[in-house]
C-alpha positions as CSV (number, residue, x, y, z in Angstrom):
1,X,14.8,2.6,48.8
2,X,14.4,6.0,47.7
3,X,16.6,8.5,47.1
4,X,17.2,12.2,47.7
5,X,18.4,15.6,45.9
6,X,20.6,17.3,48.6
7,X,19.8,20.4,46.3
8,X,16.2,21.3,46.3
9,X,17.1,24.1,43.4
10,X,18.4,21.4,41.0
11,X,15.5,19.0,41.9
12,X,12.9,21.6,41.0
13,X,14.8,22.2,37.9
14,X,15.0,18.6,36.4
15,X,11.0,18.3,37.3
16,X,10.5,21.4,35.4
17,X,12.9,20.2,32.5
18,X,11.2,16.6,32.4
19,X,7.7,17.9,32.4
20,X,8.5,20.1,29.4
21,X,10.2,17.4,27.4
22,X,7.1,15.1,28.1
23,X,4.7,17.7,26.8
24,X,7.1,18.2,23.5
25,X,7.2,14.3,22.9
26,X,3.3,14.1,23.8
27,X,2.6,16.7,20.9
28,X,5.2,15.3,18.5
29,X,3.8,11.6,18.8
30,X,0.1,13.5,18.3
31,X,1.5,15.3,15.0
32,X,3.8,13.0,13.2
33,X,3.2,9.6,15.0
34,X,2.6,7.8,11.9
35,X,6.0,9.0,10.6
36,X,7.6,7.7,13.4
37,X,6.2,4.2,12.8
38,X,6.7,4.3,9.1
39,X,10.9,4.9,10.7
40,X,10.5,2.3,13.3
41,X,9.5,0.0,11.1
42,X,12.0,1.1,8.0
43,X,14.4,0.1,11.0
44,X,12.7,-3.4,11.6
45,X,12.9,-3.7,7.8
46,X,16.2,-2.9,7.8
47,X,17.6,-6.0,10.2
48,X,15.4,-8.2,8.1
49,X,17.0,-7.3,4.7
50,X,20.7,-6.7,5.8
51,X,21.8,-10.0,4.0
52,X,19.3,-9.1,1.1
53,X,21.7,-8.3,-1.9
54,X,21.3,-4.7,-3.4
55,X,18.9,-3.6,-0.4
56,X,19.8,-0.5,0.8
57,X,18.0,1.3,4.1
58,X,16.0,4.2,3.7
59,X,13.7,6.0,5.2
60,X,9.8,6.3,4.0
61,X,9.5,9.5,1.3
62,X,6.6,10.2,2.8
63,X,7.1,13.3,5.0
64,X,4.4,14.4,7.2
65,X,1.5,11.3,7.2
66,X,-1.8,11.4,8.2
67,X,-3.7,8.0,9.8
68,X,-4.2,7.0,6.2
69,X,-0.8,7.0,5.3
70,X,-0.6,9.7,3.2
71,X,1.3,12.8,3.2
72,X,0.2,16.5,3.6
73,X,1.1,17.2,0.5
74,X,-1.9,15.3,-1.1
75,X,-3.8,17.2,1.0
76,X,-5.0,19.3,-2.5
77,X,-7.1,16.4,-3.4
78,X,-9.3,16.8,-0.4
79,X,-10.8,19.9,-2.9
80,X,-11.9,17.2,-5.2
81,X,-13.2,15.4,-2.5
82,X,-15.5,18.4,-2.0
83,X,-16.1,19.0,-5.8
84,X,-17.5,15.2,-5.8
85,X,-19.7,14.9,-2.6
86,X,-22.9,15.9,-4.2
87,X,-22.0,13.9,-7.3
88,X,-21.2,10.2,-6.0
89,X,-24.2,8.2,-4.1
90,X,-24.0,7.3,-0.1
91,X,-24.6,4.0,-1.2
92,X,-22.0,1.5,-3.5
93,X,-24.2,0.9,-6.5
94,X,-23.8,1.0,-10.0
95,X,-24.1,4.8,-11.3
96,X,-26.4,6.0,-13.9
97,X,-25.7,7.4,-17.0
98,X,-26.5,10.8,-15.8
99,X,-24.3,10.3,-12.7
100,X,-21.4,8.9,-14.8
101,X,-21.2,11.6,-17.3
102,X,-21.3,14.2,-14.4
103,X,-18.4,12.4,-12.1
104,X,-16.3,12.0,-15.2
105,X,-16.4,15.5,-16.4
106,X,-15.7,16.7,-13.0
107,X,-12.6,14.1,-12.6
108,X,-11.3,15.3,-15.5
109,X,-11.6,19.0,-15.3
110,X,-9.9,18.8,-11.9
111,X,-7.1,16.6,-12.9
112,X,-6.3,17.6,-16.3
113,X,-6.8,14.5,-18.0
114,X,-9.6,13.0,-19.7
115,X,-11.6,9.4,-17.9
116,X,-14.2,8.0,-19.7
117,X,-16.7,5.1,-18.4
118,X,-16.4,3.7,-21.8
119,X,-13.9,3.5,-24.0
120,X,-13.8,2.2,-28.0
121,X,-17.6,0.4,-27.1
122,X,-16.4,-1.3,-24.4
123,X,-17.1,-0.9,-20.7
124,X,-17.0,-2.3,-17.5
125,X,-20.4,-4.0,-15.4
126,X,-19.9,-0.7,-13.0
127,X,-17.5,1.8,-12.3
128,X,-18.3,3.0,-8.6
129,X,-17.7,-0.4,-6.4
130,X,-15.7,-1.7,-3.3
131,X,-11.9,-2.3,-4.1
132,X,-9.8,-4.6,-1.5
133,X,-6.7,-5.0,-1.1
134,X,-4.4,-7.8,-3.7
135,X,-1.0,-9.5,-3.1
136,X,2.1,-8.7,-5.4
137,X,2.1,-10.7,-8.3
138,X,5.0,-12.4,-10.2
139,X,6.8,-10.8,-12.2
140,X,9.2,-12.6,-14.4
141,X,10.1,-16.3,-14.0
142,X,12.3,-16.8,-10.6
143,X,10.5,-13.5,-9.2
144,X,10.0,-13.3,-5.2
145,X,8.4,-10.9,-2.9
146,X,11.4,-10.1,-1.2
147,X,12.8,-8.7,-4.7
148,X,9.9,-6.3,-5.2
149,X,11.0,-4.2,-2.4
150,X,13.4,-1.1,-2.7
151,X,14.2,-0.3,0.0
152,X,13.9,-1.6,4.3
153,X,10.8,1.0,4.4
154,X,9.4,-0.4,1.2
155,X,9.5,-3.9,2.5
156,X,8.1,-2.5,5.7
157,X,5.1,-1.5,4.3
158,X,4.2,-3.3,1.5
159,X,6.3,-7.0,2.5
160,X,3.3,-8.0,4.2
161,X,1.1,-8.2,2.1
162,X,3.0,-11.5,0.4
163,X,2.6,-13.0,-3.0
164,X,0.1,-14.5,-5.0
165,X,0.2,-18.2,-5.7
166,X,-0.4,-18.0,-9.5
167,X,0.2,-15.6,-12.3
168,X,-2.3,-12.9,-13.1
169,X,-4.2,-12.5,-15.9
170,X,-1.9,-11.8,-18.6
171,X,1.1,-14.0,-16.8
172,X,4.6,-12.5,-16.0
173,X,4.9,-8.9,-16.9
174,X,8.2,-10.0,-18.5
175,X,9.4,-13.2,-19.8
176,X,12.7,-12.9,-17.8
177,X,14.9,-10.9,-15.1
178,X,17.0,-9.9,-17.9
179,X,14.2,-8.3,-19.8
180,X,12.4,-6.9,-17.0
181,X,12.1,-3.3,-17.5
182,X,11.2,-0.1,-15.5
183,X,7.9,0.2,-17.3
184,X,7.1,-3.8,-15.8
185,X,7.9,-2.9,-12.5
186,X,5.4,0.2,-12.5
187,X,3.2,-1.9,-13.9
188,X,3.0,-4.1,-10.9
189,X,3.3,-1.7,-8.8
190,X,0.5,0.0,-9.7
191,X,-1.7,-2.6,-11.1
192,X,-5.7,-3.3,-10.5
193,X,-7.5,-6.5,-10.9
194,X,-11.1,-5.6,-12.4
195,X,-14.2,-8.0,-12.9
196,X,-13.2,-7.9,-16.9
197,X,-15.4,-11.3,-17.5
198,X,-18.2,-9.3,-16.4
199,X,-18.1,-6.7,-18.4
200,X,-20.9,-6.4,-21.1
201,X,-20.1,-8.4,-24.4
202,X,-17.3,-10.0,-22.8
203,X,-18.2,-13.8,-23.6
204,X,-19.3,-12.8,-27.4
205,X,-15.7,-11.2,-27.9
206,X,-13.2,-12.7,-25.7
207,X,-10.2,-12.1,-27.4
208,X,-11.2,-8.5,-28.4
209,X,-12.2,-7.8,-24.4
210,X,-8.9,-9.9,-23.4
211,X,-6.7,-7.5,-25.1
212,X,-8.5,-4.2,-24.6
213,X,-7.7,-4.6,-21.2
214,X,-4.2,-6.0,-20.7
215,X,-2.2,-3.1,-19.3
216,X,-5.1,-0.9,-19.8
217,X,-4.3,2.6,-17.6
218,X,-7.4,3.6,-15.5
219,X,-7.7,6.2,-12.3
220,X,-8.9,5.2,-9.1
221,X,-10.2,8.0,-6.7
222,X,-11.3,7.4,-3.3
223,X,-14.4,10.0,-3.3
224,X,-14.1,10.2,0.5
225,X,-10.4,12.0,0.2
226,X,-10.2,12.4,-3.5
227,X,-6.5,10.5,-2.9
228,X,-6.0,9.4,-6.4
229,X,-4.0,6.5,-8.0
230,X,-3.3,6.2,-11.9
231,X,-2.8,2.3,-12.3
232,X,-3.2,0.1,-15.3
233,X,-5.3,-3.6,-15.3
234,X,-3.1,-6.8,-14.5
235,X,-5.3,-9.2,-13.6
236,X,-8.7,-10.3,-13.3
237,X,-11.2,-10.1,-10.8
238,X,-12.3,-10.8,-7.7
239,X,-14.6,-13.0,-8.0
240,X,-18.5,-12.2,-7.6
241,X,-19.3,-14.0,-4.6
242,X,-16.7,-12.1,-2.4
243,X,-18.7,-8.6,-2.2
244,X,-16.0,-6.7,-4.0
245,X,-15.5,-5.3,-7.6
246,X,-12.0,-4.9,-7.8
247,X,-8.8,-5.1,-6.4
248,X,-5.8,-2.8,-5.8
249,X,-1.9,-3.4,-5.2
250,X,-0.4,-2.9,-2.0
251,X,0.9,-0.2,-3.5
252,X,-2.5,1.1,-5.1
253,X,-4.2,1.1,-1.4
254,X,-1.9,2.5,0.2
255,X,-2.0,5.8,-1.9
256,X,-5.5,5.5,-1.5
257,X,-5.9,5.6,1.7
258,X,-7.2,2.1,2.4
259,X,-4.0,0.0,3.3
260,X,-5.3,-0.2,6.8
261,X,-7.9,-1.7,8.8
262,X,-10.3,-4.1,6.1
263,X,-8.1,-2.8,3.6
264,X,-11.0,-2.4,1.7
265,X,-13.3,0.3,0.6
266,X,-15.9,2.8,-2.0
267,X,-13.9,3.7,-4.9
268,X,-14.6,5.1,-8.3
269,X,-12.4,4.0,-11.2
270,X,-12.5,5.0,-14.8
271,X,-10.4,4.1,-18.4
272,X,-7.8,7.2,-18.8
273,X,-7.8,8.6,-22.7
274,X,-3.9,8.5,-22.6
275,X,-2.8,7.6,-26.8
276,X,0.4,8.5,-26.2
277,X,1.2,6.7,-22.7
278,X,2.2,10.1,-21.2
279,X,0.5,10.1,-18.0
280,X,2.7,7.9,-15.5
281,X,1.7,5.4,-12.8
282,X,1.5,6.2,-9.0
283,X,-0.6,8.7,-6.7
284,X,-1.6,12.3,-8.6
285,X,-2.8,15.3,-7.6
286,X,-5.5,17.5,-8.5
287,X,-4.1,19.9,-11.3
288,X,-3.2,23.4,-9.5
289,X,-6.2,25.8,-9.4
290,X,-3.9,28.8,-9.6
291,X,-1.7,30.3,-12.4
292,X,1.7,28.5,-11.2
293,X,3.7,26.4,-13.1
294,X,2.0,23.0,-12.0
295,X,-0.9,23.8,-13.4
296,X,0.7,23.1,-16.4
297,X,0.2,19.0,-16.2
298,X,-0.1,16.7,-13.9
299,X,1.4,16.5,-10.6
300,X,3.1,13.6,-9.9
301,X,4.1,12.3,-6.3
């Protein structure tokens, strides 16, 4: 059965009020979409975690995303991008010399900081390779996953990816919960697992190489987007035979534009010159071009 307005006037009106709030949604959902998942899904997160001690809902930081999950305000690093085009090869290979010291002066200039390909003689087998995407890893004896997130939109998007079975490469970041610190939590976080029994000299000086690299603090630039992550090694690996050089954090990926999809992809990564642990851990930006206060230091997001 179908019914009637007895008042053509108002009937016109609602049509005319319906079509325009179609056409507002229609261009919201085209601008901000991925926001409105990242909330849909902090709400999802949030019925799962309700009896979760200490979990509190909140929505994602991130303000305005793009499809890679990242927000406009990264959007600087897409001038790096540019700066590296004609510098890194179409194809994932190993980088000469040449193309090494170019990329890394580059990096640096634009981000403030100095990367190096080697560091104190040692190196890795490449440093332009496929990264994919890693579980969480244990942190402290009793750790789950369900403790590593901070929030319901935390859990939303990086709960997923679960847990690793066994410890990484250097075991718990802490030896207990009551000695786990800030600094260990970052440090998972933000953590990369790099082919270290690969790397040149590595079997004649294992316990040189072995502690060289535990916790060592490295960039990682996606060369597409320039999206940039400062991270540190805290694990080993992947292993040769799975076509990738090294992996990433939930976390990690996600700032780097590759949490989606394959979760996998072209990546450049190099040892940060950082004596005095000042730089911190997480997504950065390329250092401000102009005269304004952030280009002081680095950006941090």
């Amino acid at each position: 059965m179908k019914f009637f307005s007895k008042k053509p006037h108002y009937e016109h009106l609602r049509k005319k009020w319906l079509g325009r709030h179609k056409e507002a949604a229609d261009k919201l959902a085209s601008l901000h979409g991925d926001t409105l998942r990242h909330i849909t899904l902090g709400g999802l997160g949030g019925l799962m975690l309700l009896n979760t001690p200490g979990m509190t809902a909140a929505l994602p930081n991130h303000t305005i995303t793009t499809d890679g999950g990242i927000t406009r305000a990264e959007d600087k690093n897409a001038l790096l991008a540019l700066a590296l085009k004609d510098q890194v090869p179409e194809d994932v290979r190993k980088l000469t010399p040449e193309e090494e010291g170019k990329i890394t002066q580059t990096i640096s200039e634009k981000m403030g900081f100095k990367v190096e390909a080697e560091m104190q003689g040692i190196r890795l087998n490449r440093s332009y390779g496929m990264i994919g995407g890693e579980q969480h890893l244990y942190r402290y004896p009793g750790d789950d996953v369900y403790k590593h997130a901070e929030n319901a939109s935390d859990w939303a998007m990086y709960g997923p990816a679960g847990i690793a079975p066994g410890l990484g490469a250097w075991g718990y970041f802490a030896p207990s919960q009551a000695q786990f610190t800030a600094k260990d939590a970052e440090r998972e976080r933000y953590y990369l697992a790099v082919q270290t029994f690969l790397a040149p000299g590595f079997a004649e000086n294992v316990g040189k190489y072995r502690d060289f690299f535990k916790y060592r603090k490295m960039l990682v630039v996606n060369p597409k987007t320039g999206q940039s992550v400062v991270a540190v090694v805290g694990d080993a690996g992947p292993a040769e035979w799975t076509g990738k050089h090294l992996g990433g954090s939930p976390e990690v990926m996600h700032y780097l534009g590759l949490a989606g999809g394959p979760r996998k992809g072209a990546v450049l990564y190099f040892f940060i010159d950082d004596p005095n642990d000042s730089i911190p851990l997480g997504p950065v930006q390329m250092k401000s071009v102009s005269g304004s206060p952030e280009s002081q230091g680095i950006i941090k997001l």
